[in-house]
C-alpha positions in Angstrom: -0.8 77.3 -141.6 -0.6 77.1 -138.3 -4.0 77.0 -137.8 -4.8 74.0 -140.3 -1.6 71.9 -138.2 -3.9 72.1 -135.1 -6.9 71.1 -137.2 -5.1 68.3 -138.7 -3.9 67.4 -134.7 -7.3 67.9 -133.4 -8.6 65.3 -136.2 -6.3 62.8 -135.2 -6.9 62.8 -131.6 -10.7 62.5 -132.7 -9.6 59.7 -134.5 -7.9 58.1 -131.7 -10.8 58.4 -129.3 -13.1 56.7 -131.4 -10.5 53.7 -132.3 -9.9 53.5 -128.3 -13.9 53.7 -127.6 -14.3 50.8 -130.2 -11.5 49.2 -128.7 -13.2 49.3 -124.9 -16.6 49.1 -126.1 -16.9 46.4 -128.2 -20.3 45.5 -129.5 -21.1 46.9 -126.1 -23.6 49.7 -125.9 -22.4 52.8 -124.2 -25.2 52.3 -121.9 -24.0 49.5 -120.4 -20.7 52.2 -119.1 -21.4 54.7 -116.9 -19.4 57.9 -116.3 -18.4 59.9 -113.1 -21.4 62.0 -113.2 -24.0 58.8 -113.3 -21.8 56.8 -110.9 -21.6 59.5 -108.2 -25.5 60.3 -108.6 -26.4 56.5 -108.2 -24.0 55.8 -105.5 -24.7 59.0 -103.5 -20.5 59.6 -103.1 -18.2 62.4 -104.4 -15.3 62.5 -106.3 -13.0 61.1 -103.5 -15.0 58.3 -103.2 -14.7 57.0 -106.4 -11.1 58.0 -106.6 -11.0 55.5 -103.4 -12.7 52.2 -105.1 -11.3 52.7 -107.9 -7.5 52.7 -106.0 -8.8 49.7 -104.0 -9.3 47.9 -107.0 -13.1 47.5 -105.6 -14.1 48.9 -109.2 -13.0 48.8 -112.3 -12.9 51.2 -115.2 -10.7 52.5 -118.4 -10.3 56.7 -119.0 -10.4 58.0 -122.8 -9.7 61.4 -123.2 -9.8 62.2 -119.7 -13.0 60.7 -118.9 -13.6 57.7 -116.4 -16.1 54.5 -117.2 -17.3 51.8 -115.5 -19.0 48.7 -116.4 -22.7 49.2 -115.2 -22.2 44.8 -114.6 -19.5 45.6 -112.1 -21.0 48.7 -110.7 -24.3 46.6 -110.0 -21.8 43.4 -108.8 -20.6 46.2 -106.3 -24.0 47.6 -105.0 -25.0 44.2 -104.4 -22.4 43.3 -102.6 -22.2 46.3 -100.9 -19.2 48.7 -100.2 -16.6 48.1 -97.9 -14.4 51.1 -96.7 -11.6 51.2 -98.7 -8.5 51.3 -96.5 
């Protein structure tokens, strides 16, 4: 019984997710979002880093279950413009 309650949870949450990721996305590929992993590989920075932009309002992004994304537009919009030191 107990076992099934978590299932039924578990489901829901899924359901959730995907409601939330439809929400964000739009007709929006997921291709045009990156994730920590991507972001910190193109931008050459850690963890703190993006913590820092993304405090600083110098990016932009939404978290569903835990995971960070960022417009690949905006992300491009702040290469270009390049970084400033957030404060």
């Amino acid at each position: 019984m107990l076992i099934e309650q978590q299932l039924a949870q578990l489901l829901a949450l899924q359901q959730q997710i995907l409601s939330l990721l439809r929400q964000h996305l739009g007709k929006a590929q997921l291709g045009d979002y990156l994730d920590n992993a991507d972001l910190k590989q193109l931008l050459k920075v850690g963890d703190k880093s993006i913590y820092r932009l993304r405090k600083s309002r110098q990016l932009g992004g939404f978290k569903i279950a835990g995971k960070w994304y960022y417009p690949r537009q905006e992300v491009t919009a702040l290469i270009e413009q390049g970084m400033q030191k957030p404060d």
